[in-house]
LUMVOPA-225030 format. One record per residue: residue in three letters; x negated, y, z negated of N, C-alpha, C in turn. Coordinates in steps of 0.05 Angstrom, whole numbers, plus 32768, in hexadecimal, padded with zeros to 4 digits. Layout:
BEGIN
AlaXYZXYZXYZ...
//
This chain:
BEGIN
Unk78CE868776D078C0869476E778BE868076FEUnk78C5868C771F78BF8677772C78A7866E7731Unk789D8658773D7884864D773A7879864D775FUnk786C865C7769786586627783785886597792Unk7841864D7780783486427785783286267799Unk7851860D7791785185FC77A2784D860777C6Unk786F861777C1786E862B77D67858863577EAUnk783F864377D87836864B77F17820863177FCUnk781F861D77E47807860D77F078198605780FUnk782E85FF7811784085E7782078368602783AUnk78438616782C7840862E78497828862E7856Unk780D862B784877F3862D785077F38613785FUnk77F985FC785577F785E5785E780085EA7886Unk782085F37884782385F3789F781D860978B5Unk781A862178A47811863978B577F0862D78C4Unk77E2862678AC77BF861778B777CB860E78CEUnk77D385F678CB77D885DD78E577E285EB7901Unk77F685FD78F977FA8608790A77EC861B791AUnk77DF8628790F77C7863A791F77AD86357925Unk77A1861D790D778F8611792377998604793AUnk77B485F7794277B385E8795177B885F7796EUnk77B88612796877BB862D797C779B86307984Unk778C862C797D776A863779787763861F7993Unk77728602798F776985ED79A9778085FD79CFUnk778F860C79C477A0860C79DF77A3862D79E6Unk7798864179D6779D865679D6778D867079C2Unk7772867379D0776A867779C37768869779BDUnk777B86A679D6777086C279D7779186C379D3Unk779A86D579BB77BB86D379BF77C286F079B9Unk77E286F879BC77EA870C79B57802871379A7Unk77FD86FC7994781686FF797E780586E97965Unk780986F67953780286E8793E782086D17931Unk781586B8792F783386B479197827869D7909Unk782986AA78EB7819869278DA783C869078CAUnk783F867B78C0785D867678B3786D867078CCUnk787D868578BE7894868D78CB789286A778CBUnk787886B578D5787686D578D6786686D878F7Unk787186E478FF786086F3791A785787127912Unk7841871B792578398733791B7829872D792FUnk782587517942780F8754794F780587727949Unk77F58780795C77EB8796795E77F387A77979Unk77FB87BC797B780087C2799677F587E279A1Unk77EA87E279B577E087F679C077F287FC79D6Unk77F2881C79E37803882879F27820881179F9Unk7828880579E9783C87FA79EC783387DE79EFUnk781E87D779ED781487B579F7780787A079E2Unk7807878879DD77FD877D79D277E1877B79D1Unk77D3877F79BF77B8877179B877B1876179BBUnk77A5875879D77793873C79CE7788873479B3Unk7793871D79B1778187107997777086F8798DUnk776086F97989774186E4797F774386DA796FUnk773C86B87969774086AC795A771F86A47956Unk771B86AF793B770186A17932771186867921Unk770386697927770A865479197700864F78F6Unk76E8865C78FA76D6865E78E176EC866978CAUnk76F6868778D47708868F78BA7727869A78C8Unk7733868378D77746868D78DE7763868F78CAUnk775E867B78B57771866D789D7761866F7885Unk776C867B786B776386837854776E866A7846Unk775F8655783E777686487828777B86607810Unk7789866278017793866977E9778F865C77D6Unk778F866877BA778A865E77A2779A866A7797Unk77A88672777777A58679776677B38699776BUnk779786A0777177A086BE777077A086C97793Unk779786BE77A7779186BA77BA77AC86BA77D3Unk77BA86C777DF77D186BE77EC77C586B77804Unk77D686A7781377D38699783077C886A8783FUnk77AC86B2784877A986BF786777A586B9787EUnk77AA86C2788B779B86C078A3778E86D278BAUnk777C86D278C6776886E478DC776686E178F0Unk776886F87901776886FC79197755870B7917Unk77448715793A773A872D7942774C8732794FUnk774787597954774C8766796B773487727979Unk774087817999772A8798799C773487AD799AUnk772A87C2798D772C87E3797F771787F27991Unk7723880679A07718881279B57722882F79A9Unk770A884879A3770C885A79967721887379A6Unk7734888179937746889479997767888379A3Unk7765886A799A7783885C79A777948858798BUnk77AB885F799977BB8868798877C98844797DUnk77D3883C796377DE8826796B77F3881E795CUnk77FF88027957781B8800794C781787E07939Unk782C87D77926783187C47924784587B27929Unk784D87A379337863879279337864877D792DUnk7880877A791D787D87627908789A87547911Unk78A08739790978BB872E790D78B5871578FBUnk78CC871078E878D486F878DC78E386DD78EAUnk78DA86C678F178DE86BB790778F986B078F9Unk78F286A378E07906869478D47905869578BAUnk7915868378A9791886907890790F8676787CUnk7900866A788A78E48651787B78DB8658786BUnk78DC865F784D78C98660783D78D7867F782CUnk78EF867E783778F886A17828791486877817Unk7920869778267944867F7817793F86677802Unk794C866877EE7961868277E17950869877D1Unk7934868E77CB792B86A577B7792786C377C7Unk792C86C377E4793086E077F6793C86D7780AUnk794A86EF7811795486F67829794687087836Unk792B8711783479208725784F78FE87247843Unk78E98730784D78D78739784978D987577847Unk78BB8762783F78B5877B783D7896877B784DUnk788F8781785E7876877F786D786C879B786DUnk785187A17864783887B4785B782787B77866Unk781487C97873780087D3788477E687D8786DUnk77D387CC786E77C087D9785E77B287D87875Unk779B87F77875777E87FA7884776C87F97876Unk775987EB7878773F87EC786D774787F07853Unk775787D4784E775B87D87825776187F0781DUnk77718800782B7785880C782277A9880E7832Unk77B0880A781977D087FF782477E7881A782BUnk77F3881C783A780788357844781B882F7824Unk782588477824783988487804784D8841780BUnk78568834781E7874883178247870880C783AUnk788D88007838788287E3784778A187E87861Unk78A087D7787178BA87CA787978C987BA7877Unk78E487B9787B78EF87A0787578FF87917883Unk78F28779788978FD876978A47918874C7897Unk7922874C78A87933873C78A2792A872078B8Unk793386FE78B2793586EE78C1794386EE78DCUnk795786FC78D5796786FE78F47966871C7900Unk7953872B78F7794F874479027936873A7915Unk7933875479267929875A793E790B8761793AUnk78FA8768794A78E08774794078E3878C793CUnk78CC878B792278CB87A8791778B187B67921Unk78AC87DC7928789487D47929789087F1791DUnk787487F67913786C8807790278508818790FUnk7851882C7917783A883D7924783388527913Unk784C885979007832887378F0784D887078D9Unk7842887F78C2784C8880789A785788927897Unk7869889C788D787A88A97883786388B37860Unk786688D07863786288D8784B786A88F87838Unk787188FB78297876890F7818785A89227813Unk78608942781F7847894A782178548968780CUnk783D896377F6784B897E77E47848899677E6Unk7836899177F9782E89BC77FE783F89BF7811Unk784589AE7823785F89BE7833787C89BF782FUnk787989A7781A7895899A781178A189997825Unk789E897E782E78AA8974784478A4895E7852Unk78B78945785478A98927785D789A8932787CUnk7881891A78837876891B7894786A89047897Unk786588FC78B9785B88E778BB783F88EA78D2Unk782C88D578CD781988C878D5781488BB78EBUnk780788B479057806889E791277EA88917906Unk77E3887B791B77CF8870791577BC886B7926Unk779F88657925778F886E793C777788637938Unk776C884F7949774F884B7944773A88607949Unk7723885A7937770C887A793C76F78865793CUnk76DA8877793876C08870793476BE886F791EUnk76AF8860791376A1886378FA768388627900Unk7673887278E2765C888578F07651886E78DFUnk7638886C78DF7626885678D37611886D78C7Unk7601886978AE75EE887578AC75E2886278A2Unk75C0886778A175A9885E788A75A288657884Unk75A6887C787A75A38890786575A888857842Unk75A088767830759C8872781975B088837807Unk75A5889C780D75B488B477F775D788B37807Unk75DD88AC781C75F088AF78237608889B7813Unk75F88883780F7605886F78027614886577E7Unk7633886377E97640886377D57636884777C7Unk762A884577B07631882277AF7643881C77A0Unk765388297797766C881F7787768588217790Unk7682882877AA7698881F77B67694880E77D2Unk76A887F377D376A587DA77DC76AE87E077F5Unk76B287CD781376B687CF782776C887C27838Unk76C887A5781E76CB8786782976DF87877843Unk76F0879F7843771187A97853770687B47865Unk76F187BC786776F087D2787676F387C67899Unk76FF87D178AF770487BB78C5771687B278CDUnk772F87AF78B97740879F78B4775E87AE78B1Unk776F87A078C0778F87A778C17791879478ACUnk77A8879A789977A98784788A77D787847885Unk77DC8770788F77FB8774788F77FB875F7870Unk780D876E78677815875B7848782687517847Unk7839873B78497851873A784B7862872F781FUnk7875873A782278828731780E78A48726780CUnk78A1871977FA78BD870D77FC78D0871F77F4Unk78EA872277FA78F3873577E97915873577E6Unk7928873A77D87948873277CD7952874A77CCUnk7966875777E67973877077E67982876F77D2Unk7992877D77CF79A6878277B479B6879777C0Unk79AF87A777DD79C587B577D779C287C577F8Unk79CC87DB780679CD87E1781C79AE87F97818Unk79AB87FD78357999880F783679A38825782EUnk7991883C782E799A885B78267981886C7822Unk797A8883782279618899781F7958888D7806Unk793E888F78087921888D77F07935889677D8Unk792E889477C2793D88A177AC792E88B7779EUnk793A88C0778A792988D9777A790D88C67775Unk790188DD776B78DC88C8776678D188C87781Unk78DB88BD779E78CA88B477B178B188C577B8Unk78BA88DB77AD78A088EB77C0788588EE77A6Unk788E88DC7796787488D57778786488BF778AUnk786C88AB779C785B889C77A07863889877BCUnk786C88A877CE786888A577F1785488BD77F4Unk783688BA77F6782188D577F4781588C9780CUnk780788E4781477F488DD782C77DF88CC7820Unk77D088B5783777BB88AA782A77A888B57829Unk779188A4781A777888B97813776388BD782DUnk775688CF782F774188CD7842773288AE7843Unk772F88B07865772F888E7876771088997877Unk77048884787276E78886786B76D98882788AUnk76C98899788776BB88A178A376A2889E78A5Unk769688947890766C88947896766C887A787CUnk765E886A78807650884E78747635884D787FUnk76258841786776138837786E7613881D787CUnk75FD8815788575F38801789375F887E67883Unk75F087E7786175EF87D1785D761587CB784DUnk762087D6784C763687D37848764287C8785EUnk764187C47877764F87BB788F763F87A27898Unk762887A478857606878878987619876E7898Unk761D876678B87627874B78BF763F874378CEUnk7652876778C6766D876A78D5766D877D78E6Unk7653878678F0765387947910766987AB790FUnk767887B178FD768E87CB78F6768B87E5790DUnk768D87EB792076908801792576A888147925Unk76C0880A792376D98820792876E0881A7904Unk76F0882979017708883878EB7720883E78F7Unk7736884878E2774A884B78E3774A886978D6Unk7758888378E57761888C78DB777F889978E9Unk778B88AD78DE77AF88B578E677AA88CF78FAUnk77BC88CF790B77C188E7791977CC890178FDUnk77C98915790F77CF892B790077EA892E7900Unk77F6893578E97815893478E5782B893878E9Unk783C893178F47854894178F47876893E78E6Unk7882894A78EB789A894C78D978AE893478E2Unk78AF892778C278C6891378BE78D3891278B3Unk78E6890178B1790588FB789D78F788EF788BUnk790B88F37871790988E57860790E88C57860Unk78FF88B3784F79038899785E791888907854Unk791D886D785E793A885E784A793288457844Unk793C8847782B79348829781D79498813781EUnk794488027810795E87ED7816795387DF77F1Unk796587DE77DF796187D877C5795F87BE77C1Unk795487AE77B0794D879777AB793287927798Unk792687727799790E876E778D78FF87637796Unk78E9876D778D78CD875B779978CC87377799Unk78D0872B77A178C18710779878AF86FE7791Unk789C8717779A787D87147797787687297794Unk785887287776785687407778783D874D777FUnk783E876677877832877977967817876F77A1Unk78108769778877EF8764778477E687487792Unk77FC8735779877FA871B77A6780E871577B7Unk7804871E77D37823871B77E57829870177E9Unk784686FB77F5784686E37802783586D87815Unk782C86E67829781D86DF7845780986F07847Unk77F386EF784C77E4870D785C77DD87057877Unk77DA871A788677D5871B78AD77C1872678AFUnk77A9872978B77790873A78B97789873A78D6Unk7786874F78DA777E875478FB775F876878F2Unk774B875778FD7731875E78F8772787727912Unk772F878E7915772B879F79257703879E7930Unk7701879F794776E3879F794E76E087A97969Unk76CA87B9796B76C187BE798D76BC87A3799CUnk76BD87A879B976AF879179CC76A0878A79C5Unk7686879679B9766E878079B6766C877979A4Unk767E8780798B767F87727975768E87517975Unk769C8750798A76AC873D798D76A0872D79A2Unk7692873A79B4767B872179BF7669871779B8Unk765F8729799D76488725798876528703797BUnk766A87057975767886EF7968767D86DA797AUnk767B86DC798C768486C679A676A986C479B0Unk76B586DA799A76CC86DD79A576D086E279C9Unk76C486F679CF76C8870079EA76B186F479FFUnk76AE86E37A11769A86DB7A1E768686F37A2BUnk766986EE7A27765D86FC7A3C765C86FC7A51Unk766587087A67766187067A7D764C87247A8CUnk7635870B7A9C762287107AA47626872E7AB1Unk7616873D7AB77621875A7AD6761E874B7AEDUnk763287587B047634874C7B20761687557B2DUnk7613873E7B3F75F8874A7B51760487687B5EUnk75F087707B6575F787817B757603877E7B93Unk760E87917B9C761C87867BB8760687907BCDUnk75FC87797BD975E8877F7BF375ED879B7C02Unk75DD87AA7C0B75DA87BC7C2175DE87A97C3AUnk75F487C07C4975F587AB7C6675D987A77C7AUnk75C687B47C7075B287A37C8675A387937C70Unk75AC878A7C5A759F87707C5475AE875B7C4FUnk75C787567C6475D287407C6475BB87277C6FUnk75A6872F7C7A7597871E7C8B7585870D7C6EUnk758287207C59757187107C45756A86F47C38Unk756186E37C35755B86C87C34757686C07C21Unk757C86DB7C0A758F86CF7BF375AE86CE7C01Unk75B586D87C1775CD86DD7C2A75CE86C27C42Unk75BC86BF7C4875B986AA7C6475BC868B7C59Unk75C7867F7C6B75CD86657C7375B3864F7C75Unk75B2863A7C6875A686257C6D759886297C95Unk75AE86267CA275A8862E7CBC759A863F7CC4Unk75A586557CBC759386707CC47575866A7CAEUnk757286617C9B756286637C8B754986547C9CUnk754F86427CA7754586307CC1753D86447CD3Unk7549864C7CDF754986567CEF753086727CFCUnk753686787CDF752686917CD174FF868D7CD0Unk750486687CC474EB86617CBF74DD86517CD5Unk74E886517CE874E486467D0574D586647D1BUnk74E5867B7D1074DC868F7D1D74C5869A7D1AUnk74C0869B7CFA74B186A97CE9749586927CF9Unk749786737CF8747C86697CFA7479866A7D1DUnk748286727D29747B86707D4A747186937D43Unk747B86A67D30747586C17D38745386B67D2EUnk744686B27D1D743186AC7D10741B869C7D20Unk742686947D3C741486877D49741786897D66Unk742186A87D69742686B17D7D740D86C77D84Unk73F786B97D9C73E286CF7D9D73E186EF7DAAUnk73FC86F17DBF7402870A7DC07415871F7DA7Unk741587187D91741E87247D7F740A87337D75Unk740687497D7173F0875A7D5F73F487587D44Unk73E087507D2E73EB87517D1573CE87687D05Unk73E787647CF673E087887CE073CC87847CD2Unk73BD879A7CCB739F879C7CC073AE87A07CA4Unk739B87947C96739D87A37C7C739A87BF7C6FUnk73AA87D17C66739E87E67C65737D87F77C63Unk737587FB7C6E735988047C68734887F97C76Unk735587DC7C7E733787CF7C8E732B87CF7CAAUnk731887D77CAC731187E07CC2731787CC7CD8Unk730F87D07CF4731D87C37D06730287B77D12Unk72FD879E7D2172E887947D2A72EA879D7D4BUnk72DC87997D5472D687937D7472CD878E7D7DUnk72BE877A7D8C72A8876A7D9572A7877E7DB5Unk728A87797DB7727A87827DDA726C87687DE4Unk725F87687DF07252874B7DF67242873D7DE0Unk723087457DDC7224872E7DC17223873B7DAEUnk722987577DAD722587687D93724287717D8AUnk7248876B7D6D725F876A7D5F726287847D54Unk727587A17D64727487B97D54728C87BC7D47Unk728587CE7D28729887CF7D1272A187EA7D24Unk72B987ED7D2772C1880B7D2872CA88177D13Unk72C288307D0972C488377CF072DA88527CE8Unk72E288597D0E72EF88707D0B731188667CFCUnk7314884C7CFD733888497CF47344884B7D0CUnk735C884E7D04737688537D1A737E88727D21Unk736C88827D0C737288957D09736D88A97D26
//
Protein backbone atom coordinates (compact mmCIF):
# COMPACT_ATOMS: atom_id res chain seq x y z
CA UNK A 1 0.00 0.00 0.00
CA UNK A 2 1.32 3.42 -0.70
CA UNK A 3 2.36 5.32 2.28
CA UNK A 4 0.81 9.11 2.07
CA UNK A 5 1.50 10.23 4.66
CA UNK A 6 5.29 11.55 3.95
CA UNK A 7 3.53 13.19 1.02
CA UNK A 8 1.05 15.19 2.55
CA UNK A 9 3.25 16.32 5.59
CA UNK A 10 5.94 17.81 2.80
CA UNK A 11 2.54 19.32 1.00
CA UNK A 12 1.37 20.92 4.28
CA UNK A 13 4.79 21.96 4.96
CA UNK A 14 4.85 24.16 1.66
CA UNK A 15 1.24 25.07 0.99
CA UNK A 16 1.49 26.72 5.13
CA UNK A 17 4.62 28.82 4.09
CA UNK A 18 3.15 29.73 1.29
CA UNK A 19 -0.05 31.28 2.38
CA UNK A 20 0.93 32.61 5.44
CA UNK A 21 3.45 34.43 3.66
CA UNK A 22 0.32 35.90 1.48
CA UNK A 23 -1.51 36.97 4.95
CA UNK A 24 1.95 39.74 5.29
CA UNK A 25 1.40 41.15 1.43
CA UNK A 26 -2.15 40.35 0.59
CA UNK A 27 -4.53 40.08 2.69
CA UNK A 28 -8.01 40.45 0.92
CA UNK A 29 -7.54 38.00 -2.22
CA UNK A 30 -9.47 36.41 -5.03
CA UNK A 31 -8.10 33.17 -5.80
CA UNK A 32 -7.31 30.67 -3.41
CA UNK A 33 -4.06 28.43 -4.16
CA UNK A 34 -2.85 26.12 -1.36
CA UNK A 35 -0.38 23.37 -3.27
CA UNK A 36 -0.57 23.40 -6.47
CA UNK A 37 -4.48 23.99 -6.45
CA UNK A 38 -6.31 27.36 -7.11
CA UNK A 39 -9.96 27.65 -6.41
CA UNK A 40 -12.19 30.59 -5.96
CA UNK A 41 -15.94 31.46 -5.65
CA UNK A 42 -17.70 33.48 -8.25
CA UNK A 43 -20.69 35.64 -8.33
CA UNK A 44 -22.51 37.11 -11.55
CA UNK A 45 -19.38 36.17 -13.26
CA UNK A 46 -16.77 37.74 -10.60
CA UNK A 47 -14.51 36.75 -8.12
CA UNK A 48 -15.08 36.76 -4.41
CA UNK A 49 -13.18 38.72 -2.33
CA UNK A 50 -11.37 36.68 0.09
CA UNK A 51 -10.34 36.90 4.00
CA UNK A 52 -7.69 35.56 5.57
CA UNK A 53 -8.19 34.79 9.22
CA UNK A 54 -4.41 33.93 10.45
CA UNK A 55 -5.74 32.10 13.59
CA UNK A 56 -7.16 29.13 11.31
CA UNK A 57 -6.11 29.84 7.96
CA UNK A 58 -3.86 26.27 7.68
CA UNK A 59 -5.06 22.97 9.28
CA UNK A 60 -1.99 20.97 10.09
CA UNK A 61 -3.04 17.31 9.41
CA UNK A 62 -2.62 14.22 11.26
CA UNK A 63 -3.42 10.77 10.71
CA UNK A 64 -6.79 10.95 9.70
CA UNK A 65 -6.85 14.68 9.13
CA UNK A 66 -6.01 15.91 5.33
CA UNK A 67 -4.23 19.28 4.60
CA UNK A 68 -6.78 22.30 4.94
CA UNK A 69 -7.08 25.34 4.46
CA UNK A 70 -9.61 28.62 5.18
CA UNK A 71 -10.77 31.36 3.72
CA UNK A 72 -13.88 33.72 4.26
CA UNK A 73 -16.30 34.97 1.88
CA UNK A 74 -19.21 37.55 1.80
CA UNK A 75 -22.73 35.71 1.03
CA UNK A 76 -25.31 38.26 0.24
CA UNK A 77 -28.87 36.58 0.24
CA UNK A 78 -30.65 35.39 -3.26
CA UNK A 79 -27.04 35.39 -5.34
CA UNK A 80 -26.67 32.91 -7.46
CA UNK A 81 -22.94 31.39 -7.46
CA UNK A 82 -20.15 29.19 -9.06
CA UNK A 83 -16.92 27.31 -8.39
CA UNK A 84 -13.76 27.49 -10.14
CA UNK A 85 -11.05 25.34 -9.77
CA UNK A 86 -7.57 24.91 -11.81
CA UNK A 87 -4.60 22.50 -11.23
CA UNK A 88 -1.56 24.74 -11.48
CA UNK A 89 0.99 21.91 -11.78
CA UNK A 90 1.49 18.47 -11.32
CA UNK A 91 3.59 18.74 -7.66
CA UNK A 92 2.49 16.19 -5.61
CA UNK A 93 0.20 14.01 -8.33
CA UNK A 94 3.07 12.17 -10.86
CA UNK A 95 3.43 9.18 -11.25
CA UNK A 96 0.89 7.89 -8.63
CA UNK A 97 -1.83 10.38 -10.88
CA UNK A 98 -2.32 12.03 -13.74
CA UNK A 99 -5.39 14.39 -12.80
CA UNK A 100 -7.55 15.18 -9.76
CA UNK A 101 -11.21 14.76 -9.05
CA UNK A 102 -12.46 18.04 -7.18
CA UNK A 103 -15.98 17.89 -4.92
CA UNK A 104 -18.38 20.53 -3.63
CA UNK A 105 -19.72 19.78 -0.27
CA UNK A 106 -22.36 22.45 1.51
CA UNK A 107 -22.75 22.49 4.92
CA UNK A 108 -21.30 18.80 5.25
CA UNK A 109 -23.03 17.62 2.63
CA UNK A 110 -21.22 16.55 -0.51
CA UNK A 111 -22.85 16.84 -4.32
CA UNK A 112 -22.91 12.92 -5.70
CA UNK A 113 -20.88 13.55 -8.55
CA UNK A 114 -16.94 15.41 -8.57
CA UNK A 115 -14.91 17.01 -11.54
CA UNK A 116 -12.02 16.20 -13.18
CA UNK A 117 -9.21 18.49 -13.78
CA UNK A 118 -6.19 17.81 -15.44
CA UNK A 119 -2.48 19.69 -14.90
CA UNK A 120 -2.45 21.17 -18.24
CA UNK A 121 -6.18 21.76 -18.48
CA UNK A 122 -7.86 25.07 -18.23
CA UNK A 123 -10.26 26.20 -15.41
CA UNK A 124 -13.07 24.34 -14.55
CA UNK A 125 -16.05 25.80 -13.11
CA UNK A 126 -19.12 24.35 -11.45
CA UNK A 127 -22.49 26.42 -10.66
CA UNK A 128 -25.14 23.79 -10.23
CA UNK A 129 -25.33 19.24 -10.03
CA UNK A 130 -26.48 17.14 -12.33
CA UNK A 131 -29.07 14.64 -11.00
CA UNK A 132 -31.30 11.61 -11.80
CA UNK A 133 -34.87 12.41 -10.79
CA UNK A 134 -37.24 9.18 -10.65
CA UNK A 135 -40.64 10.51 -10.81
CA UNK A 136 -39.95 12.17 -13.93
CA UNK A 137 -37.36 9.88 -15.16
CA UNK A 138 -35.26 12.19 -16.41
CA UNK A 139 -31.64 13.83 -15.64
CA UNK A 140 -31.94 17.32 -14.16
CA UNK A 141 -29.91 19.91 -12.88
CA UNK A 142 -29.56 22.39 -9.93
CA UNK A 143 -27.93 25.84 -9.51
CA UNK A 144 -26.67 27.19 -6.44
CA UNK A 145 -27.64 30.04 -4.28
CA UNK A 146 -27.03 31.73 -1.03
CA UNK A 147 -30.36 32.13 1.33
CA UNK A 148 -31.12 33.10 4.98
CA UNK A 149 -31.01 30.97 7.60
CA UNK A 150 -33.73 31.44 10.27
CA UNK A 151 -32.39 31.26 13.91
CA UNK A 152 -34.79 30.16 16.61
CA UNK A 153 -34.82 29.89 20.59
CA UNK A 154 -37.28 27.94 20.76
CA UNK A 155 -35.93 24.67 22.84
CA UNK A 156 -38.63 22.28 21.41
CA UNK A 157 -37.44 23.38 18.02
CA UNK A 158 -34.07 21.89 18.69
CA UNK A 159 -32.51 18.87 17.02
CA UNK A 160 -29.64 17.77 19.37
CA UNK A 161 -28.50 14.89 17.51
CA UNK A 162 -27.81 16.39 14.75
CA UNK A 163 -24.35 18.35 14.54
CA UNK A 164 -23.59 21.68 12.64
CA UNK A 165 -19.79 21.87 12.78
CA UNK A 166 -20.31 22.46 8.45
CA UNK A 167 -22.83 24.41 8.63
CA UNK A 168 -21.45 27.90 6.71
CA UNK A 169 -19.12 26.25 4.77
CA UNK A 170 -18.18 25.55 0.92
CA UNK A 171 -16.06 22.74 1.28
CA UNK A 172 -13.96 21.71 -2.16
CA UNK A 173 -12.35 18.11 -1.71
CA UNK A 174 -9.81 17.45 -3.90
CA UNK A 175 -8.54 13.85 -4.85
CA UNK A 176 -5.83 12.25 -6.59
CA UNK A 177 -6.87 10.27 -9.24
CA UNK A 178 -5.30 7.54 -12.44
CA UNK A 179 -7.53 7.61 -15.75
CA UNK A 180 -7.52 4.32 -17.39
CA UNK A 181 -9.42 5.13 -20.17
CA UNK A 182 -11.40 7.95 -22.40
CA UNK A 183 -14.45 9.75 -21.28
CA UNK A 184 -17.99 8.54 -22.21
CA UNK A 185 -21.87 8.75 -20.49
CA UNK A 186 -22.35 7.72 -16.66
CA UNK A 187 -22.80 3.91 -17.03
CA UNK A 188 -25.75 1.59 -16.12
CA UNK A 189 -26.20 2.01 -12.08
CA UNK A 190 -25.57 5.93 -12.31
CA UNK A 191 -28.86 6.99 -11.55
CA UNK A 192 -28.53 4.50 -8.00
CA UNK A 193 -26.29 7.12 -6.71
CA UNK A 194 -26.53 10.64 -8.85
CA UNK A 195 -29.98 11.69 -6.51
CA UNK A 196 -31.09 14.99 -5.66
CA UNK A 197 -29.62 16.16 -2.27
CA UNK A 198 -31.42 16.09 0.82
CA UNK A 199 -33.30 19.09 2.13
CA UNK A 200 -30.63 22.20 2.99
CA UNK A 201 -31.47 22.91 6.47
CA UNK A 202 -33.46 26.09 7.01
CA UNK A 203 -34.17 26.89 10.93
CA UNK A 204 -31.28 26.19 13.84
CA UNK A 205 -31.22 27.04 17.03
CA UNK A 206 -29.19 29.63 18.59
CA UNK A 207 -27.00 27.47 20.48
CA UNK A 208 -25.89 25.31 17.64
CA UNK A 209 -24.36 28.35 15.66
CA UNK A 210 -23.20 30.31 19.50
CA UNK A 211 -19.76 31.96 18.30
CA UNK A 212 -20.07 31.66 14.33
CA UNK A 213 -22.54 34.55 13.79
CA UNK A 214 -24.14 32.06 10.84
CA UNK A 215 -26.66 33.88 9.10
CA UNK A 216 -26.92 32.63 5.34
CA UNK A 217 -27.27 28.86 3.96
CA UNK A 218 -27.08 27.26 0.86
CA UNK A 219 -29.78 26.09 -0.98
CA UNK A 220 -30.43 25.09 -5.25
CA UNK A 221 -32.48 26.85 -7.71
CA UNK A 222 -35.46 25.02 -8.92
CA UNK A 223 -34.72 22.59 -11.67
CA UNK A 224 -34.30 22.16 -14.94
CA UNK A 225 -33.70 19.68 -17.72
CA UNK A 226 -30.24 18.03 -18.33
CA UNK A 227 -28.05 15.58 -20.14
CA UNK A 228 -26.95 12.78 -18.93
CA UNK A 229 -23.46 13.24 -17.48
CA UNK A 230 -19.76 11.79 -18.63
CA UNK A 231 -17.33 10.13 -16.76
CA UNK A 232 -13.79 9.47 -17.58
CA UNK A 233 -12.73 5.73 -15.95
CA UNK A 234 -9.96 5.28 -13.63
CA UNK A 235 -9.06 5.16 -9.71
CA UNK A 236 -9.26 6.90 -6.74
CA UNK A 237 -5.92 7.49 -5.06
CA UNK A 238 -7.21 8.57 -2.07
CA UNK A 239 -9.92 7.49 -0.47
CA UNK A 240 -13.19 9.15 -0.30
CA UNK A 241 -13.33 9.52 3.28
CA UNK A 242 -9.71 11.39 3.35
CA UNK A 243 -9.08 13.64 0.43
CA UNK A 244 -5.84 14.77 -0.80
CA UNK A 245 -6.36 18.61 -0.08
CA UNK A 246 -9.47 20.35 1.34
CA UNK A 247 -10.43 24.32 0.33
CA UNK A 248 -13.05 25.82 2.71
CA UNK A 249 -14.59 29.06 1.92
CA UNK A 250 -16.33 30.13 5.25
CA UNK A 251 -19.51 31.90 3.75
CA UNK A 252 -20.69 35.03 6.19
CA UNK A 253 -22.75 38.33 6.09
CA UNK A 254 -20.95 41.88 6.46
CA UNK A 255 -21.20 42.04 10.00
CA UNK A 256 -20.24 38.77 10.59
CA UNK A 257 -17.01 39.48 9.01
CA UNK A 258 -16.49 42.82 10.72
CA UNK A 259 -17.52 41.05 13.85
CA UNK A 260 -14.14 39.10 13.12
CA UNK A 261 -12.05 42.06 12.16
CA UNK A 262 -11.93 40.66 8.62
CA UNK A 263 -13.68 43.75 7.07
CA UNK A 264 -12.72 47.16 8.74
CA UNK A 265 -15.29 49.37 10.42
CA UNK A 266 -15.75 52.27 8.91
CA UNK A 267 -17.27 55.09 10.84
CA UNK A 268 -20.77 56.98 8.90
CA UNK A 269 -19.83 60.23 6.99
CA UNK A 270 -20.75 63.53 8.77
CA UNK A 271 -23.40 64.91 7.36
CA UNK A 272 -23.03 67.37 4.49
CA UNK A 273 -23.58 71.05 5.84
CA UNK A 274 -26.72 73.07 4.69
CA UNK A 275 -25.50 75.94 2.53
CA UNK A 276 -26.25 78.59 5.08
CA UNK A 277 -24.12 76.86 7.61
CA UNK A 278 -21.03 77.07 5.79
CA UNK A 279 -20.42 80.10 8.21
CA UNK A 280 -20.36 77.52 11.35
CA UNK A 281 -17.29 77.56 13.69
CA UNK A 282 -16.74 73.58 12.47
CA UNK A 283 -16.40 75.09 8.54
CA UNK A 284 -14.36 78.41 9.16
CA UNK A 285 -10.76 79.23 9.09
CA UNK A 286 -8.39 79.99 11.89
CA UNK A 287 -8.80 83.57 10.28
CA UNK A 288 -12.26 83.91 10.06
CA UNK A 289 -12.46 82.11 13.41
CA UNK A 290 -10.57 85.43 14.53
CA UNK A 291 -12.28 87.29 12.93
CA UNK A 292 -15.61 86.11 14.13
CA UNK A 293 -14.33 86.51 17.80
CA UNK A 294 -13.18 90.08 17.29
CA UNK A 295 -16.77 90.87 16.08
CA UNK A 296 -18.70 89.04 18.53
CA UNK A 297 -16.58 91.09 21.53
CA UNK A 298 -16.95 94.81 20.07
CA UNK A 299 -20.85 93.56 19.41
CA UNK A 300 -20.97 92.92 23.43
CA UNK A 301 -19.70 96.29 24.29
CA UNK A 302 -21.43 98.17 21.90
CA UNK A 303 -23.97 100.63 23.92
CA UNK A 304 -26.25 101.36 20.97
CA UNK A 305 -26.97 97.70 20.48
CA UNK A 306 -30.30 96.65 22.26
CA UNK A 307 -29.93 93.29 23.92
CA UNK A 308 -32.67 90.67 24.53
CA UNK A 309 -34.68 90.13 27.63
CA UNK A 310 -35.02 86.92 28.84
CA UNK A 311 -38.16 85.44 28.12
CA UNK A 312 -40.71 86.52 30.70
CA UNK A 313 -38.76 89.19 32.36
CA UNK A 314 -40.22 92.13 32.88
CA UNK A 315 -38.68 95.34 31.56
CA UNK A 316 -37.33 98.15 33.97
CA UNK A 317 -37.64 101.95 33.50
CA UNK A 318 -36.45 104.50 35.54
CA UNK A 319 -38.40 108.35 36.02
CA UNK A 320 -36.44 110.64 38.11
CA UNK A 321 -35.82 109.10 41.53
CA UNK A 322 -38.51 106.58 41.44
CA UNK A 323 -37.63 103.15 39.76
CA UNK A 324 -41.02 101.82 37.81
CA UNK A 325 -41.45 98.01 37.05
CA UNK A 326 -43.62 97.99 33.89
CA UNK A 327 -45.60 95.04 34.14
CA UNK A 328 -47.60 95.24 30.85
CA UNK A 329 -44.54 93.18 28.64
CA UNK A 330 -44.00 93.90 25.06
CA UNK A 331 -47.17 92.74 24.53
Amino acid sequence: MFDHRPLKLHLISHARNSLLSALHSDRNRAMVRFSNFECRILVDGNPLKEYIDAGDAVAIPDRLTPPTTIVYILAEEGKKFAAEFQVVSDIGLSPVADSVVWRLSFDGQPLPTGVLAYPSGGKGVQRSYTYWDEARCSWLEREFIFSSLDVTEDNSLRDKNTRYDSLGEIAVMIYRYKTSGPSGALGVGAEDYCRELSSAVKLVHEKDCKGRDISHRIETSQPAPSTRPTAVPGTYIDPLESPHVIIKFRYRSERALKGLGLIPRIPPPSPSPEPNDMHAPEYMTRKELLAEVRRLHKAENDPTIKRERPHGEARKRRTADVEVIDLTGDD
